[in-house]
C-alpha positions in Angstrom: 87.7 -45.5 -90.2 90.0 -45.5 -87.2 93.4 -47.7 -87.7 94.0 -47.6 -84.3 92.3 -49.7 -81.3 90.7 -48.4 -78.3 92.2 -49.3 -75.1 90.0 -52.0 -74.0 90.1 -53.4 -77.5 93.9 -53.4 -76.8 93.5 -55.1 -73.7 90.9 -57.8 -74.6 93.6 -58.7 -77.6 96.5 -58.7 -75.6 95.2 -61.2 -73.2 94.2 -63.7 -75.7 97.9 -64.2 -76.8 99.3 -64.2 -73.3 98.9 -67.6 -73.3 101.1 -70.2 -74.9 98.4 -72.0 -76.4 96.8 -69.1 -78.1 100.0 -67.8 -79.4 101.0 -71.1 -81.3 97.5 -71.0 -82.4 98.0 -67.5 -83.6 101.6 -68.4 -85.7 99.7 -71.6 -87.1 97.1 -69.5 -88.2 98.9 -67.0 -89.6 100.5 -69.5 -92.2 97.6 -70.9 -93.2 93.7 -71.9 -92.6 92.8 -75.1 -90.6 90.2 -76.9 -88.7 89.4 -77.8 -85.0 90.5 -81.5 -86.5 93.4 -80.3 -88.2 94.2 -78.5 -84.7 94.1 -81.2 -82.1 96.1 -83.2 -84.1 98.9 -80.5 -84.7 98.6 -79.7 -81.2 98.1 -82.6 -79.6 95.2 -81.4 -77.2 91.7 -82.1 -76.8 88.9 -80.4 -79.1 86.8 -78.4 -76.2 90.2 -77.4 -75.0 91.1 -75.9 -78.1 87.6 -74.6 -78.5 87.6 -72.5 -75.9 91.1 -71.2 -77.0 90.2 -70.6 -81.1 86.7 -68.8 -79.5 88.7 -66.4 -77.1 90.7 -65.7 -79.9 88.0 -64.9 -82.1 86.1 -63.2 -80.1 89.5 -61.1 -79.9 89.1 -60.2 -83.4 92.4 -62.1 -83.8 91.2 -64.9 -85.8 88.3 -65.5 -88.1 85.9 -68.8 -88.4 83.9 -70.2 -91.4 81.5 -72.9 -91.7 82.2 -75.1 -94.8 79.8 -77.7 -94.4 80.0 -79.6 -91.0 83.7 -78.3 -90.8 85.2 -75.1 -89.2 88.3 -73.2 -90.7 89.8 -70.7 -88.4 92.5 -68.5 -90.2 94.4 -65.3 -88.8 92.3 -62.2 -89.6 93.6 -60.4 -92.7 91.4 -57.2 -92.2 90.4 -54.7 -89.7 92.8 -52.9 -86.9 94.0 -56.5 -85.6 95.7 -57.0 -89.1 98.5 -55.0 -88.7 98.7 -56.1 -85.4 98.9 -59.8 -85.9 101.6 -59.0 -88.6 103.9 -57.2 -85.8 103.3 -60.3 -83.5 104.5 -62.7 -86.2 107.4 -60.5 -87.2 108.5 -60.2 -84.3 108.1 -63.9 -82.8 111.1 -65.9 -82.9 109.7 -68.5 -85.6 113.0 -70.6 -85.1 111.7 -71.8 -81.1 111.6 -75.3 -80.7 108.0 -75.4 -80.2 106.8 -73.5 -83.6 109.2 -75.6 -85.2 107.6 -79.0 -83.9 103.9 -77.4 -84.4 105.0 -76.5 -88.2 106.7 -80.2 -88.4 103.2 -81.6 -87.2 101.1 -78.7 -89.6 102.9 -80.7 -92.6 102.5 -84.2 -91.6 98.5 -83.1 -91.5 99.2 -81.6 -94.9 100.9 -84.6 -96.1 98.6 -87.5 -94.8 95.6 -85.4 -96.7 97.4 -84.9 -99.9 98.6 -88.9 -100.2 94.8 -89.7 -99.5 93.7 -87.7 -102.3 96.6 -89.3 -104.5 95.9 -92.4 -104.0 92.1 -91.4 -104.8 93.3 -90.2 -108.1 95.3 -93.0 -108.7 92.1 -95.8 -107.8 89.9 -93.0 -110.2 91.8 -91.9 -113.1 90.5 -93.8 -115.6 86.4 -92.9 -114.6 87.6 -89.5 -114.0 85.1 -88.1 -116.7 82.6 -90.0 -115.3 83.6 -88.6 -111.7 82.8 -85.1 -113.3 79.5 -85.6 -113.5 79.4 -84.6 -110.5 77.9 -81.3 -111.0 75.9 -79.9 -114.2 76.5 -80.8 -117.8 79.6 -80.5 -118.4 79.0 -79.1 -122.3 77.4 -76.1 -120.6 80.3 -75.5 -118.3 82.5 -75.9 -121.3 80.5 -73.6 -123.3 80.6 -70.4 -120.8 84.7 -71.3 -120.0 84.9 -70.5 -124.1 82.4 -67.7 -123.5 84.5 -65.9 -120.7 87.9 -66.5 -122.3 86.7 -65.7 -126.2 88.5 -67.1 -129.0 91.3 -65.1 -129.4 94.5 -66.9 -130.3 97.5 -66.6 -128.0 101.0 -68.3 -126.9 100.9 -70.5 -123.8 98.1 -72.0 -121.9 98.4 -74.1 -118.6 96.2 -76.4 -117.1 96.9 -76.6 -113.7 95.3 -79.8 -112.5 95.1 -81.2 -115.6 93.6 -84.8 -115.1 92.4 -86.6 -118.4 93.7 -83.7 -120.2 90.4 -82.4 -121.5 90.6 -79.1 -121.1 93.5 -79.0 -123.2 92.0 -80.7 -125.9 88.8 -78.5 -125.7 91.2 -75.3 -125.8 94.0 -76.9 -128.6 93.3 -75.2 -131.3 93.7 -71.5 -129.3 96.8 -71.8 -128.5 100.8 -72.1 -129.9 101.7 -74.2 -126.7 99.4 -75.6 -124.1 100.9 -77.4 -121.7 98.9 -79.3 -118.6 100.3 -80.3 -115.3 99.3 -83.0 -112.8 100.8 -84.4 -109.5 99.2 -87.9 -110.2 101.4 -90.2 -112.9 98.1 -92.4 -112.9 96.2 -89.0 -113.6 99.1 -88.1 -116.6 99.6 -91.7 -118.1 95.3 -92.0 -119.1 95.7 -87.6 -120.4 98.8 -89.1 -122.7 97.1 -91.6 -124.1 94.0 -89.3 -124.6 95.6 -86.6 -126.4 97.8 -89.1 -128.3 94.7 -90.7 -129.3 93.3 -87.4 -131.2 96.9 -86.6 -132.3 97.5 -83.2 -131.0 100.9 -81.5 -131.1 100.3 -78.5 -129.6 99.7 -80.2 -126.3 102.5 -81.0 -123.7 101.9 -83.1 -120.3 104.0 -82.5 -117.2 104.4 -83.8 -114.0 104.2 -81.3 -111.1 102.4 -79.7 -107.8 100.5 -76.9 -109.0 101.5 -74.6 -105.9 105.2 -74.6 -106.7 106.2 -75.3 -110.6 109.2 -74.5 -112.8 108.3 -72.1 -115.1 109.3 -68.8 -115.5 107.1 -65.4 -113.7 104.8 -63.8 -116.0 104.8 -66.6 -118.5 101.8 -68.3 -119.3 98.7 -65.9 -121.0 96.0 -67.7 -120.0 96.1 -70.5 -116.9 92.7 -72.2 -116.3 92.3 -74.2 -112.9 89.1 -76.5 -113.8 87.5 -78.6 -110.7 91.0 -79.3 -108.7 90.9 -76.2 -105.9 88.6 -78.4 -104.0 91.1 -81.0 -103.3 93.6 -78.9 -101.6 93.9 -78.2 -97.7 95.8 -75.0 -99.0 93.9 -73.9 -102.6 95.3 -70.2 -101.6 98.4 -71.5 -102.5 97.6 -72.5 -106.0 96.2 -68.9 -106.5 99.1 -67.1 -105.6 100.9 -69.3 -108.1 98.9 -68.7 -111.0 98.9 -65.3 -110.2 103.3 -65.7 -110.5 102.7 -67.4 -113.5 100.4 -64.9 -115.7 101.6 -62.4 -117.8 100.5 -58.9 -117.5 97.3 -58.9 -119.7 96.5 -62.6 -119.0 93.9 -64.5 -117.7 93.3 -67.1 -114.5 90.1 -68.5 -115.2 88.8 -70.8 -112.2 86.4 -73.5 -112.4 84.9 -74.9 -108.9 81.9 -75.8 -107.3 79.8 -73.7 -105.4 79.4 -74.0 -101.6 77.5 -77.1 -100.8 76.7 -79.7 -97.7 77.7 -83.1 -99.2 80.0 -84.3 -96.8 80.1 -87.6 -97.9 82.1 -86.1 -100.9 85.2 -85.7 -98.1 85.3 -89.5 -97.4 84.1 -91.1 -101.2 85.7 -88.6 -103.4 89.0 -86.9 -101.3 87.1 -83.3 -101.1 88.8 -81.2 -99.1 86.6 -78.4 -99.5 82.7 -78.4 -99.8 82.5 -76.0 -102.6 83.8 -71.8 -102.6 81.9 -68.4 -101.7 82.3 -66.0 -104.6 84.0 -63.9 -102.5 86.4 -66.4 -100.6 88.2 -66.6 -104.2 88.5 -63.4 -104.7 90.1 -62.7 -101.6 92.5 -65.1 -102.5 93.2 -63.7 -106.3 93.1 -59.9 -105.2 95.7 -60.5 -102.6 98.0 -61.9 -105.0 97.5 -59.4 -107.2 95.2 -60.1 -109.7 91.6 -57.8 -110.7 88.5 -58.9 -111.0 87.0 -59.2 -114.5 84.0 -61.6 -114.4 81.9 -64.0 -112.5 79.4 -66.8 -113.3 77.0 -69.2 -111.3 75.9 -71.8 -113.4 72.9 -73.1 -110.5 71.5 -76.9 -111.1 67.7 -76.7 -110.0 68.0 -80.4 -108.4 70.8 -78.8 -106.1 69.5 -79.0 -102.5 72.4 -78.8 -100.8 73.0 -75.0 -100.6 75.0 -74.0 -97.6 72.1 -72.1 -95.8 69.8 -75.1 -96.7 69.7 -77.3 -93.3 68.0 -80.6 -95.3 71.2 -82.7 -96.5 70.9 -85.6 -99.1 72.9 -88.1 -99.4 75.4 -88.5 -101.7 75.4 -91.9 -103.9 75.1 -93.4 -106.5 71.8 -92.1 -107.4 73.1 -88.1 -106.8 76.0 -88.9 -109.5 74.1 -89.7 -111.5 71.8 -86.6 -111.3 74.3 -84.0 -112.2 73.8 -82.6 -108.0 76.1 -80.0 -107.6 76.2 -76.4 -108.9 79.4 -74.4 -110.2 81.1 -70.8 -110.1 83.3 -69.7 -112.4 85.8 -66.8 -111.8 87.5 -64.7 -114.3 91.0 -62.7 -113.2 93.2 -60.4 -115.0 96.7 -59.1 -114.6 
């Protein structure tokens, strides 16, 4: 395969970052994954104006577009001839000018407004978070395959990144010395204390934190589960790359996330950032923080309509909740 481009590929690419718009586009990008939304409130422009910028881009091979639900995400293409390319652009750009700065001021400010939505969701929830779960298939059968991929082999340290009410620590106490679950939300942490307190155990430590930047050592932790919390995060690459710092060699990351759906009401009733996950779009993630592949399970609900290539959307109420709607993936890594 050649690693080179061709010289009207080299052209056509070339002109779709001479243009100031396109470049800050590119360096935004780059960093990490947004929507048009996301976009014309960063950049302060109009949506078919920007449009007609992310599609020359695209169509440049410099940046790549996925449909989650009614949403776009552009991000900076990570494969192909362009990659290396892109890489010598941003290298190479002064990331100090004024203008990235104040595009990367107003990236964060996105970021932040999304993050304190979903907080204060958590904190209105916590107490019918269980309830909230049931979401998606029975949870005893989604239970039963996370103790099925991870066996029952005893080990040292667990964490439970995105621990909510804490139940994943009490379903995984007695396999472990030290299990330790962290949440953002002190609403979220106050109802998992008084849970675990409630059933006594010992072995299991709270602490508050952001999942995508915590103080613990690298290579510490032998198994890190991440159960339902990826699709509440603009950024869940992040959280991957952390777990991946966090495992020891021999360890285990064991995600737990919906599969891709169309319920979009889930963005406005229940703080979803993201409709669901491609098998593949995690392992991207895990694989380029340096973690292999071990297993993978789709645990389908027959009522769930909603499949990404399915055009007929239901709506999402009271009635859905109630029906156990959604379908979930499970992904095993290894260090």
């Amino acid at each position: 395969m050649s690693t080179t481009l061709s010289k009207s590929e080299l052209l056509t690419t070339l002109k779709a970052v001479s243009d100031d718009t396109r470049l800050r586009l590119l360096v935004l990008l780059a960093q990490t994954e947004h929507n048009v939304k996301d976009l014309t409130q960063i950049l302060k422009q109009s949506q078919p104006r920007l449009s007609r910028h992310l599609k020359l881009l695209t169509n440049a091979g410099l940046i790549e577009r996925f449909q989650e639900g009614s949403w776009v995400y552009y991000r900076a293409n990570q494969h192909g001839n362009n990659a290396s390319l892109i890489s010598k652009i941003i290298n190479n750009a002064n990331l100090e000018d004024p203008q990235f700065q104040k595009d990367k001021k107003q990236a964060l400010k996105v970021q932040e407004k999304r993050a304190l939505e979903a907080q204060n969701y958590f904190k209105t929830h916590a107490k019918d978070w269980d309830r909230i779960r049931s979401l998606y298939i029975k949870e005893e059968t989604v239970e039963q395959t996370m103790k099925t991929l991870l066996g029952s082999k005893s080990k040292e340290l667990l964490l439970d990144m995105g621990t909510g009410t804490g139940r994943i620590l009490e379903l995984f106490s007695n396999q472990f010395k030290t299990s330790i679950g962290i949440d953002i939300n002190h609403e979220m942490l106050r109802n998992a204390r008084a849970r675990l307190d409630k059933i006594n155990l010992k072995s299991c430590q709270l602490r508050h934190g952001d999942i995508t930047h915590l103080p613990f050592e690298d290579a510490s932790a032998d198994t890190i589960i991440m159960h339902q919390i990826l699709h509440f995060f603009a950024k869940p690459k992040e959280a991957c790359k952390e777990a991946a710092r966090l495992l020891k060699p021999g360890g285990q990351l064991l995600i737990v996330d919906f599969a891709p759906h169309t319920h979009e009401q889930l963005r406005t009733d229940f703080a979803h950032q993201r409709l669901g996950f491609e098998e593949n779009q995690i392992w991207g993630w895990l694989k380029s923080a340096g973690l292999k592949t071990i297993d993978f399970k789709l645990l389908p609900n027959t009522n769930d309509t909603s499949s990404t290539k399915t055009k007929n959307k239901i709506p999402f109420n009271q009635n859905t909740l109630n029906n156990n709607t959604l379908s979930v993936s499970l992904w095993l890594a290894g260090k």
